[in-house]
PLY file of the C-alpha trace (Angstrom):
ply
format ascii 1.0
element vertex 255
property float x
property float y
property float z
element edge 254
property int vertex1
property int vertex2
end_header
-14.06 42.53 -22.42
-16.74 40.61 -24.58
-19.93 39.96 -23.25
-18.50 35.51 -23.44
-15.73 36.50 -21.28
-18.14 39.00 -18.91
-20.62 36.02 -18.44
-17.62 33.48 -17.64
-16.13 36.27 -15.09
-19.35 36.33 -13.58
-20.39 32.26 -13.43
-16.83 32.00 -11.87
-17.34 34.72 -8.88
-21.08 33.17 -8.55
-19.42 29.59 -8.19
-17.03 30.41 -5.65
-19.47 32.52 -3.14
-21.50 29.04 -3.74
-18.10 27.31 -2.45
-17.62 29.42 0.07
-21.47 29.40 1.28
-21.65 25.42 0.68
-20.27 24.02 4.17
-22.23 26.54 6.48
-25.33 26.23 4.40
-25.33 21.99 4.06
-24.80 21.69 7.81
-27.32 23.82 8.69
-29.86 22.31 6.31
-28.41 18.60 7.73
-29.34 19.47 11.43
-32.69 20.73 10.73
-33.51 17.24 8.66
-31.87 15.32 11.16
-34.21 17.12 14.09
-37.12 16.36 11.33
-36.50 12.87 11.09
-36.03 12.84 15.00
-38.83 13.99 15.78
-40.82 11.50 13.78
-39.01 8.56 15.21
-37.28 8.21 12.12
-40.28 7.16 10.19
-41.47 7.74 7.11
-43.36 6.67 3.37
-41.54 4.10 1.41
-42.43 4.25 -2.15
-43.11 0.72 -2.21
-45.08 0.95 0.84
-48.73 0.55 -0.56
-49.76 -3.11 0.47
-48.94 -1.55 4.07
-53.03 0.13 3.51
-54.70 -0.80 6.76
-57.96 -0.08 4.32
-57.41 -1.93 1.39
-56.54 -5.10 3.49
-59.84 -4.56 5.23
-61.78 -4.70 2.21
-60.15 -7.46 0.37
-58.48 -5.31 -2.16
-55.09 -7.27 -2.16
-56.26 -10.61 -2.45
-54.41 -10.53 -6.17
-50.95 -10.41 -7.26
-52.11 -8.28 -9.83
-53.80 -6.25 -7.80
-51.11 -5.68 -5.50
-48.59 -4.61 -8.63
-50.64 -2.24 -10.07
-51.94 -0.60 -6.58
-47.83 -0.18 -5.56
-46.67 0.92 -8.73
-49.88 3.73 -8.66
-48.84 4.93 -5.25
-45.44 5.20 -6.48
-45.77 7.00 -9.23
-48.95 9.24 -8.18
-47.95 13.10 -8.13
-50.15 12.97 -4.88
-49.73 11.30 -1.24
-52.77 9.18 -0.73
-51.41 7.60 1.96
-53.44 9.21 4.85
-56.46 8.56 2.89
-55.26 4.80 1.80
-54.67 4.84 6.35
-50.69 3.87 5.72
-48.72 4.62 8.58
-45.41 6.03 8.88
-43.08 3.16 9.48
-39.20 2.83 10.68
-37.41 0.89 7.48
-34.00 -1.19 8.56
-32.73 0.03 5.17
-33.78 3.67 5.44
-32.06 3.07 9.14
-29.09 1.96 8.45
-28.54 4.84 5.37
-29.22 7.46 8.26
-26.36 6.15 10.49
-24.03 5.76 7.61
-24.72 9.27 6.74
-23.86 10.56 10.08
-20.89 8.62 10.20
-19.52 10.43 7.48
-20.62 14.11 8.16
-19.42 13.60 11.78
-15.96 12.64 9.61
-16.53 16.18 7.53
-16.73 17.96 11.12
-20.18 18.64 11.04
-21.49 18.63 15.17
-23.55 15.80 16.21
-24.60 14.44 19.45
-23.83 11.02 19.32
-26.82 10.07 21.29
-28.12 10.08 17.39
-25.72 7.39 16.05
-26.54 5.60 19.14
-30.09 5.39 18.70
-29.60 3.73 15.62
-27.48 1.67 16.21
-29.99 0.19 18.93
-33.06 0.01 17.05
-31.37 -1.80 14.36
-30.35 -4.54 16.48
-33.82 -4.24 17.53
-35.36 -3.99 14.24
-33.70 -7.83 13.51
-35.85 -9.69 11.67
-38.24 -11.87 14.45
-38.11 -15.37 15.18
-34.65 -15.82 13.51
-31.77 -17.31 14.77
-29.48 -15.51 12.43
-28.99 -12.13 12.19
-30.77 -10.47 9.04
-33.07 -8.14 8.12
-36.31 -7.20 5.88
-38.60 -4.44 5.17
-41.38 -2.73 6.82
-43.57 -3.72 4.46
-44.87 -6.50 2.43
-44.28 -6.22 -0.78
-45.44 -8.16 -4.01
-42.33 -9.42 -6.72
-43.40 -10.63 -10.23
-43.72 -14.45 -8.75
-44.29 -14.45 -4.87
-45.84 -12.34 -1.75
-43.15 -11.31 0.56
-44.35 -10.33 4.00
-43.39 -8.07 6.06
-40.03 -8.27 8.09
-39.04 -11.20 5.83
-35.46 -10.73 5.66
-34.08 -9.87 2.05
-30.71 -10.16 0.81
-30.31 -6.21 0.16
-31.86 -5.10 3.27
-29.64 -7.21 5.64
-26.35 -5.98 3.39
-26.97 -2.27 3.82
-27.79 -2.74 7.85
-24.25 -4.86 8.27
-22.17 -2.38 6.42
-23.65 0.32 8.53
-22.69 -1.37 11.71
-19.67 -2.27 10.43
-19.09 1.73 9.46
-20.05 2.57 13.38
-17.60 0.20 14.80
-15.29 2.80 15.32
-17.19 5.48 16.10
-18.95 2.83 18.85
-15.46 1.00 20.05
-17.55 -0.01 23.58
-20.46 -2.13 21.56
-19.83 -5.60 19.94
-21.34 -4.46 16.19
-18.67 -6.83 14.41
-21.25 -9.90 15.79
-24.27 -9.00 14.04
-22.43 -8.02 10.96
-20.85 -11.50 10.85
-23.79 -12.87 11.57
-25.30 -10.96 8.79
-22.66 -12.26 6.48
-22.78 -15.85 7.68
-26.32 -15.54 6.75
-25.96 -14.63 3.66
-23.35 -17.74 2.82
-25.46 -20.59 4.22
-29.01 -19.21 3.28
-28.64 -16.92 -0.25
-25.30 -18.78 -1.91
-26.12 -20.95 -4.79
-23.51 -23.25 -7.44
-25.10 -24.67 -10.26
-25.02 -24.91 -14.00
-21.76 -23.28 -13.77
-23.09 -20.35 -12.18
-22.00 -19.40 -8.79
-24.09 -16.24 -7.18
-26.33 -15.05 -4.34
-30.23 -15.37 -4.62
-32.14 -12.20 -4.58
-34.13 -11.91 -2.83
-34.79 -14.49 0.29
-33.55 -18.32 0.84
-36.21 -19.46 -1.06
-35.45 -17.39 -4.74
-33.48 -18.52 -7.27
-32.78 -15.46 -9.26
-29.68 -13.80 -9.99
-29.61 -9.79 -9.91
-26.01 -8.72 -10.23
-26.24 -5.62 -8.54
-27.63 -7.68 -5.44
-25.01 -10.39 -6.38
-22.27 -7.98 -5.47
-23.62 -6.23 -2.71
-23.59 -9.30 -1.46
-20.09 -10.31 -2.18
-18.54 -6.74 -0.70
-19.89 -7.46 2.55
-18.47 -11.08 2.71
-15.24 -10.13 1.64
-15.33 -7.06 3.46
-16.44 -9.16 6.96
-13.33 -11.66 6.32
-10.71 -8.84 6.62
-12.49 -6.96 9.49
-12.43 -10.51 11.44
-9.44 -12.30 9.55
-10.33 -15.55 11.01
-13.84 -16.17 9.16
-12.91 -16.87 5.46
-15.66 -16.08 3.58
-13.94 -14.75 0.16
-14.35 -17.94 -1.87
-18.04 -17.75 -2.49
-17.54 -13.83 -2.86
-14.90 -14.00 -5.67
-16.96 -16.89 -7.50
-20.19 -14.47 -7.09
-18.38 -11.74 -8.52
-16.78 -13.37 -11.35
-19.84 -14.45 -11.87
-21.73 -11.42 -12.48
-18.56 -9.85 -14.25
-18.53 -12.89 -16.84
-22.65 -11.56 -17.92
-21.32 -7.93 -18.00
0 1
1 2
2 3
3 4
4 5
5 6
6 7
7 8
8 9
9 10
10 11
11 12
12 13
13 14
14 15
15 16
16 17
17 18
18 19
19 20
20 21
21 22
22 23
23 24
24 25
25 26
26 27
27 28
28 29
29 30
30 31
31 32
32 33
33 34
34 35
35 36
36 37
37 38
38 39
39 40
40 41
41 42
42 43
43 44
44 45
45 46
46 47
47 48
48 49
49 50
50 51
51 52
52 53
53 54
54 55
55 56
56 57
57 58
58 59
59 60
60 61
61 62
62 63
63 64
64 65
65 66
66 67
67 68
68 69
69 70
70 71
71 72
72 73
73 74
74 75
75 76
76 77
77 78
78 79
79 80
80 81
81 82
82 83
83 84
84 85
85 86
86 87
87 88
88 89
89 90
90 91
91 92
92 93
93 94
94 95
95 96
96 97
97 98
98 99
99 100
100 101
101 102
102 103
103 104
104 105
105 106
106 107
107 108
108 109
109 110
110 111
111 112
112 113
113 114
114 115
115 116
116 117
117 118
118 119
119 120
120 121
121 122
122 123
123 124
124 125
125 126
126 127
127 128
128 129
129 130
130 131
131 132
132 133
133 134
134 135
135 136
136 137
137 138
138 139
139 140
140 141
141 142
142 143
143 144
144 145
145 146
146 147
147 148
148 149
149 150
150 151
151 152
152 153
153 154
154 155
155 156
156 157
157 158
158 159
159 160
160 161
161 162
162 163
163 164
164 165
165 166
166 167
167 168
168 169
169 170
170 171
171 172
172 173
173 174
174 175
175 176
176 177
177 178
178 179
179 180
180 181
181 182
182 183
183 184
184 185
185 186
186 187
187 188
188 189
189 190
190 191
191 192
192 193
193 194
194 195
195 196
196 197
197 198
198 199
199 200
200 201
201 202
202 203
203 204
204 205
205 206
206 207
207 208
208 209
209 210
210 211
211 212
212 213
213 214
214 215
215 216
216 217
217 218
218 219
219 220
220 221
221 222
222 223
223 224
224 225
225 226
226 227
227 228
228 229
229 230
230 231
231 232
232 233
233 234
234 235
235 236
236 237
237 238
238 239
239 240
240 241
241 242
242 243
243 244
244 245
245 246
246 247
247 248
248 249
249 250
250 251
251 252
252 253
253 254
């Protein structure tokens, strides 16, 4: 045998003890992550998280748009964690939420063990975690957080954040049968039609990233226009497909 065909022989036996091993090992490494992030409430750093700094507010540091820019890009990128020295607290992210739930959703569907107490939990705080004082139901970060042209405070809802929370409630609908999740998530999508749609110079898309934007980001565009269409045929009573399909053709016309 030459030493090409040795080396495959032995990638091949090495790949399927990894195959074999793969299923034990992942769900044992899932649990203890899940008890991490359980026992911290679910919060955590957000790369973006900078203008959160309890000090630098103090001291006038983020009066400036500039200021604010450079500060959050040099947190992100830092190979450091200043963030106990900067006195930026863990926070719970809506986003960050509602990507935990759909991830238990689907290893609960792979027949990895969970208490569903967990998907429970967060389900509740993310009806909780609704952005306040709003009649609709929609979502925004835990953090302010500074875009090229305007200051976006905290909990302002965003068109991204609100999609990723309704598709996760919509994913725990039938894992949950006894809640009413299908409300918020229409909600969510209503939201989305009356406050983020806009029609003009013969575009038709969804404003990224609150009411008051005008700018078109395709990826946001259809994010946007999944969960509308996707909210019509889970309630097949609330047509909300036309300004989906004229967002998406839309964004496929620039591709």
């Amino acid at each position: 045998m030459s030493a090409k065909s040795t080396l495959a022989s032995a990638a091949s036996a090495r790949a399927k003890t990894c195959v074999m091993a793969t299923p034990v090992a992942v769900e044992v490494v899932t649990k203890r992550l899940l008890t991490y992030c359980q026992e911290r409430h679910w919060a955590g750093a957000d790369p973006y998280d900078a203008l959160n700094s309890d000090l630098l507010a103090r001291f006038g540091v983020l009066d400036t748009t500039l200021v604010r820019l450079f500060l959050t890009q040099l947190l992100k990128r830092l190979p450091w964690d200043l963030r106990p020295v900067l006195r930026i607290p863990p926070a719970q992210n809506p986003k960050s939420h509602a990507l935990f739930l759909q991830s238990l959703l689907r290893l609960s569907k792979l027949g990895v063990d969970f208490d569903e107490g967990s998907i429970r939990q967060l389900v509740d705080e993310l009806l909780r975690m609704r952005a306040p004082n709003r009649s609709a139901w929609c979502w925004g970060y835990s953090f302010p957080w500074q875009s090229r042209n305007q200051l976006i405070a905290k909990g302002e809802p965003n068109l991204v954040c609100t999609v990723f929370v309704a598709n996760a409630l919509l994913d725990a609908r039938n894992s949950l049968p006894d809640l009413d999740l299908l409300t918020p998530a229409v909600g969510a999508a209503r939201y989305i039609a009356d406050e983020l749609f806009r029609s003009d110079a013969g575009r038709s898309y969804f404003a990224y990233p609150l009411p008051t934007s005008s700018a078109a980001v395709h990826n946001a565009n259809l994010l946007a226009a999944h969960l509308l269409v996707r909210v019509s045929r889970a309630t097949r009573g609330i047509d909300l497909e036309g300004p989906a399909i004229r967002a998406a053709q839309y964004s496929i016309s620039q591709s």
